[in-house]
KOLVEXPA-938956 format. One record per residue (C-alpha): residue in three letters; x, y, z. Coordinates in steps of 0.5 Angstrom, whole numbers, plus 500, padded with zeros to 3 digits. Example, Ala and Ser with C-alpha at 12.3 -4.5 7.8 and 13.67 -1.06 7.14 Angstrom:
% residues 2
(pt ALA (525 491 516)) (pt SER (527 498 514)) 
//
This chain:
% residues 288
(pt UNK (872 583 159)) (pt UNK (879 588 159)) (pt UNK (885 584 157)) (pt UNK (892 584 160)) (pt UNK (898 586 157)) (pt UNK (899 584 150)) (pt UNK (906 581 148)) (pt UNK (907 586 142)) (pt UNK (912 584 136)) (pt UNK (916 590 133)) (pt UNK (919 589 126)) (pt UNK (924 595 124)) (pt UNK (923 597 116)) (pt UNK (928 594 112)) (pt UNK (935 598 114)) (pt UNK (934 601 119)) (pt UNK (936 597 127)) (pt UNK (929 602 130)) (pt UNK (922 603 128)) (pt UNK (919 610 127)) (pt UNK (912 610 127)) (pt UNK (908 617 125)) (pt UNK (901 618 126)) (pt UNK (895 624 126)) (pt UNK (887 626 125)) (pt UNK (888 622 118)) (pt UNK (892 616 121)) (pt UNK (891 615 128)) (pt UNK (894 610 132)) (pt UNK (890 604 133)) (pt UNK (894 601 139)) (pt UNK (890 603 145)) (pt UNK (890 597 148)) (pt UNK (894 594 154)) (pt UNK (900 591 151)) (pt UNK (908 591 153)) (pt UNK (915 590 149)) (pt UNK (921 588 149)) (pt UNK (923 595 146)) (pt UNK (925 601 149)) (pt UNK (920 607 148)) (pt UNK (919 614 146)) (pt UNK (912 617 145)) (pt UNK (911 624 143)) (pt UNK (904 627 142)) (pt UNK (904 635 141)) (pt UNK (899 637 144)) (pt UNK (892 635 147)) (pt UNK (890 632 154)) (pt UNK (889 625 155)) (pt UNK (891 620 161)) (pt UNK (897 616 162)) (pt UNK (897 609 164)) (pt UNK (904 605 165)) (pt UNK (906 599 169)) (pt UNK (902 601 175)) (pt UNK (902 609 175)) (pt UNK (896 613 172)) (pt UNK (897 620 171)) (pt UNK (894 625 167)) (pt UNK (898 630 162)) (pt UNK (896 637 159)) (pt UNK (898 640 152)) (pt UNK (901 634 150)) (pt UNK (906 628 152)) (pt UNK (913 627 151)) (pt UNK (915 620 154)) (pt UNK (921 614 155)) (pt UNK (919 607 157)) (pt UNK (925 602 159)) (pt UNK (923 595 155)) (pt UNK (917 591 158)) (pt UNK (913 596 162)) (pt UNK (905 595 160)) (pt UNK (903 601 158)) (pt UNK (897 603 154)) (pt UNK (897 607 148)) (pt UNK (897 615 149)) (pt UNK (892 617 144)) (pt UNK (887 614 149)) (pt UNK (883 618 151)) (pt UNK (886 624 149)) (pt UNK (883 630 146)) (pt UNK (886 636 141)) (pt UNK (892 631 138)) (pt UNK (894 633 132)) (pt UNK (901 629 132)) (pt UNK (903 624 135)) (pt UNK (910 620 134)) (pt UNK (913 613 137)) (pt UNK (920 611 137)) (pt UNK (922 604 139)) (pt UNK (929 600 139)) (pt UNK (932 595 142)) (pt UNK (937 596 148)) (pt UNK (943 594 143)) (pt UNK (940 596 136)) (pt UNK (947 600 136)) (pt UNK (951 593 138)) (pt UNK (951 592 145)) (pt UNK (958 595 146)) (pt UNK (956 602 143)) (pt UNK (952 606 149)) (pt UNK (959 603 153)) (pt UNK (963 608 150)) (pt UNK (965 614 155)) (pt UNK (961 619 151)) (pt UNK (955 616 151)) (pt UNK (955 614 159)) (pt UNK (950 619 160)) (pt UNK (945 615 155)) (pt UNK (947 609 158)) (pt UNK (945 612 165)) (pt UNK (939 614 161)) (pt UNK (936 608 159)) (pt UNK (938 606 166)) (pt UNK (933 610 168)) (pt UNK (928 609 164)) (pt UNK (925 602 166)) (pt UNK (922 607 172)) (pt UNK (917 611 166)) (pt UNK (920 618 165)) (pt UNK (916 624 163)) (pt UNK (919 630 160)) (pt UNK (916 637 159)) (pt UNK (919 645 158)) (pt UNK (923 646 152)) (pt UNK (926 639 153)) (pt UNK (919 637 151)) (pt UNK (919 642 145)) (pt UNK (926 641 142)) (pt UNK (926 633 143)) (pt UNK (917 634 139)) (pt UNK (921 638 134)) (pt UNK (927 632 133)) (pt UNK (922 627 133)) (pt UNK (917 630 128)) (pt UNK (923 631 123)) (pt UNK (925 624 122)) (pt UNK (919 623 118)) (pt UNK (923 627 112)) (pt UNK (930 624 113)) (pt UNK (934 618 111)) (pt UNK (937 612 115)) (pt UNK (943 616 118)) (pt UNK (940 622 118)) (pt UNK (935 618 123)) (pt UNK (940 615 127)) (pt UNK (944 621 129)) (pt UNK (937 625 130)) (pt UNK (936 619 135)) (pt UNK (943 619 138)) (pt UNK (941 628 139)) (pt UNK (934 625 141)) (pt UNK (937 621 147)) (pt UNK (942 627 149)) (pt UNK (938 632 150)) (pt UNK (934 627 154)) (pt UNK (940 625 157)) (pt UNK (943 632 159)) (pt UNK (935 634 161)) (pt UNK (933 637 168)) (pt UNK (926 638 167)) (pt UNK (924 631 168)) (pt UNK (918 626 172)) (pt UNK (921 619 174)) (pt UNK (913 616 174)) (pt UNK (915 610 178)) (pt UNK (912 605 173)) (pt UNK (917 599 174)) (pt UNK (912 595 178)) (pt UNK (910 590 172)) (pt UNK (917 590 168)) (pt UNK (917 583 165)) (pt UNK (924 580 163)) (pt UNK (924 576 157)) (pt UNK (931 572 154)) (pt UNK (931 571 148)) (pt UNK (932 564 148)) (pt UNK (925 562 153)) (pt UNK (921 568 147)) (pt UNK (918 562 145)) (pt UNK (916 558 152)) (pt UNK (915 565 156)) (pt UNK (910 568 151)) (pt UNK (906 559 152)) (pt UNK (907 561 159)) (pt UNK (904 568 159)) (pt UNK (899 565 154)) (pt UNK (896 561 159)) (pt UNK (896 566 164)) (pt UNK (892 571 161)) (pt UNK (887 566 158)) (pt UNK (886 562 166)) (pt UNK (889 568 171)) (pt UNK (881 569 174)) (pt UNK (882 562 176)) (pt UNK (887 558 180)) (pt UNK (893 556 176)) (pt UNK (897 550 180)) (pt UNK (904 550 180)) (pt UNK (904 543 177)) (pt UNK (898 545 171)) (pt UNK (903 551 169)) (pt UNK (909 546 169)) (pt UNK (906 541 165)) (pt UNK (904 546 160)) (pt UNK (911 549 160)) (pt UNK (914 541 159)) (pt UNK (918 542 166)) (pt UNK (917 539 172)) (pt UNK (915 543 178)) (pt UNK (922 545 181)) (pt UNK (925 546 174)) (pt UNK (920 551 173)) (pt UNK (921 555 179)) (pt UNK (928 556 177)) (pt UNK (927 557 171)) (pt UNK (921 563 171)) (pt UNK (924 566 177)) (pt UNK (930 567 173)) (pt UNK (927 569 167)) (pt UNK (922 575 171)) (pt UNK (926 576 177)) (pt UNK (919 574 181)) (pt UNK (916 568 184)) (pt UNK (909 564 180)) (pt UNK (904 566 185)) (pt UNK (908 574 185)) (pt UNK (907 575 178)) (pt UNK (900 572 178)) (pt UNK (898 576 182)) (pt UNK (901 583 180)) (pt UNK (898 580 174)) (pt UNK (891 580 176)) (pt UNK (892 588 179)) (pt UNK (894 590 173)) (pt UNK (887 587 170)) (pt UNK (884 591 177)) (pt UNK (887 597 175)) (pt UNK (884 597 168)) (pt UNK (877 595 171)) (pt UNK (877 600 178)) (pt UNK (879 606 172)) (pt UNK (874 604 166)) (pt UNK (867 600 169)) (pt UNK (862 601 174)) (pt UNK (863 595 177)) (pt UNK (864 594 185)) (pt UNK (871 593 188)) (pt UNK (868 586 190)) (pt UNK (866 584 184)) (pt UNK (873 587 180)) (pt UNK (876 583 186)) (pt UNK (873 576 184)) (pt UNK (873 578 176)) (pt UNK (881 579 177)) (pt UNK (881 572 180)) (pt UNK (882 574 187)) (pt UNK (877 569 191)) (pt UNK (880 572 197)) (pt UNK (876 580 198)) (pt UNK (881 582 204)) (pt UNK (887 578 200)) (pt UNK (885 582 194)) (pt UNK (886 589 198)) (pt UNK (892 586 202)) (pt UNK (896 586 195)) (pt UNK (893 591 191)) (pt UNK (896 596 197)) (pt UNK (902 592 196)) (pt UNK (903 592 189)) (pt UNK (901 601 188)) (pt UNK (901 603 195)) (pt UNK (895 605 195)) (pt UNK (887 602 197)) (pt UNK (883 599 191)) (pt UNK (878 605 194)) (pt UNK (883 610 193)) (pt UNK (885 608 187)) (pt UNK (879 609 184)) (pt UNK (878 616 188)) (pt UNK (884 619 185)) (pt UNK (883 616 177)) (pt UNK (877 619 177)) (pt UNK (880 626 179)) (pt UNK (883 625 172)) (pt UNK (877 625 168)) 
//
């Protein structure tokens, strides 16, 4: 069976405040599985097709890939699917790795505005895909300052750049404070074991150690969205994945989802993507 998201923990290499990770034929990426971080993303592939598949949007990308997710957008690894990948870099960093006071300065607003908009998923093609691959590909021979003001460039040209596609990938961003880390990630734990299931309020606020109100409050506040809204945008993200990758019927992919409603099924699949659970399918397969 698909897994759901996986919280995935980013460590930084000792002195540096952001992870620089390079992969290639010898060294390939093994982190294909659906997953999501607190930390902002860079990924660049240099060349190749393969399919992208963030939040709720799916696409297909073609000699290579150069893309900037904001934190906590579920994604697959790039390198799924993917087919002549000679190099591929990924770049990671917290909101406030330079302190969370730096991107206010004036000179830096057009990166602020940057990382703004990256909660949306942001494609990059045209030269600003070639310099910013070039950039990217150079951190691997320099040291910690030549890294971080490489990166402050990385976000400029970025940020300065008109070749751009906004994929609309916010959908199932997940908000996590620092502080509940700990009793979200219990939270989340028994979602993704129990979601085909019913979970009620009551069984999920005791697994919380809260009492059912306090538990509305407290993970409204921390995901911006109700119990059943982020249940059940968690259940059609396991459908997406099923719809792209089985053979299964869509009334089985309902029920595995933990849908025992097959119209209320298609109800909130439409809601969530915008489109039909039958359309879905139709166009992923176009990208294969």
């Amino acid at each position: 069976m698909i897994q759901p998201a996986q919280l995935e923990r980013i460590e930084p290499a000792y002195g540096s405040s952001f992870t620089v990770r390079s992969f290639d034929g010898n060294r390939p990426n093994s982190k294909p599985s659906w997953h999501f971080h607190p930390e902002i993303e860079i990924a660049f592939i240099d060349r190749g097709s393969g399919k992208r598949h963030i939040g709720n949007h799916m696409s297909a990308f073609r000699d290579g890939n150069l893309i900037l997710m904001g934190p906590n957008l579920p994604h697959l690894g790039f390198n799924y699917g993917i087919t002549e990948k000679l190099k591929e870099v990924v770049v990671q960093f917290r909101h406030d790795f330079m302190g969370s006071t730096f991107f206010d300065a004036k000179e830096l607003e057009h990166i602020y505005q940057l990382i703004e908009r990256s909660k949306y998923g942001l494609s990059f093609y045209g030269d600003t895909k070639s310099i910013v691959g070039e950039l990217l590909i150079s951190l691997d021979y320099m040291n910690a300052i030549d890294r971080l003001l490489t990166l402050i460039r990385v976000l400029d040209t970025m940020a300065h750049s008109s070749e751009v596609e906004v994929l609309n990938a916010e959908g199932y961003t997940i908000e996590i404070q620092t502080q509940d880390n700990d009793r979200f990630k219990t939270i989340y734990k028994y979602i993704r074991e129990h979601f085909q299931k019913e979970i009620p309020l009551a069984e999920i606020a005791e697994i919380a150690m809260m009492t059912v109100p306090a538990f509305c409050r407290y993970f409204k506040k921390t995901t911006n969205k109700t119990f059943t809204q982020f249940v059940n945008e968690f259940r059609i993200v396991h459908a997406s994945k099923l719809l792209s990758e089985e053979m299964m019927s869509i009334t089985e992919i309902a029920f595995e989802s933990g849908f025992n409603n097959f119209s209320h099924f298609n109800r909130q699949f439409k809601r969530i993507t915008g489109k039909s659970p039958r359309l879905y399918r139709k166009e992923l397969r176009s990208y294969i």
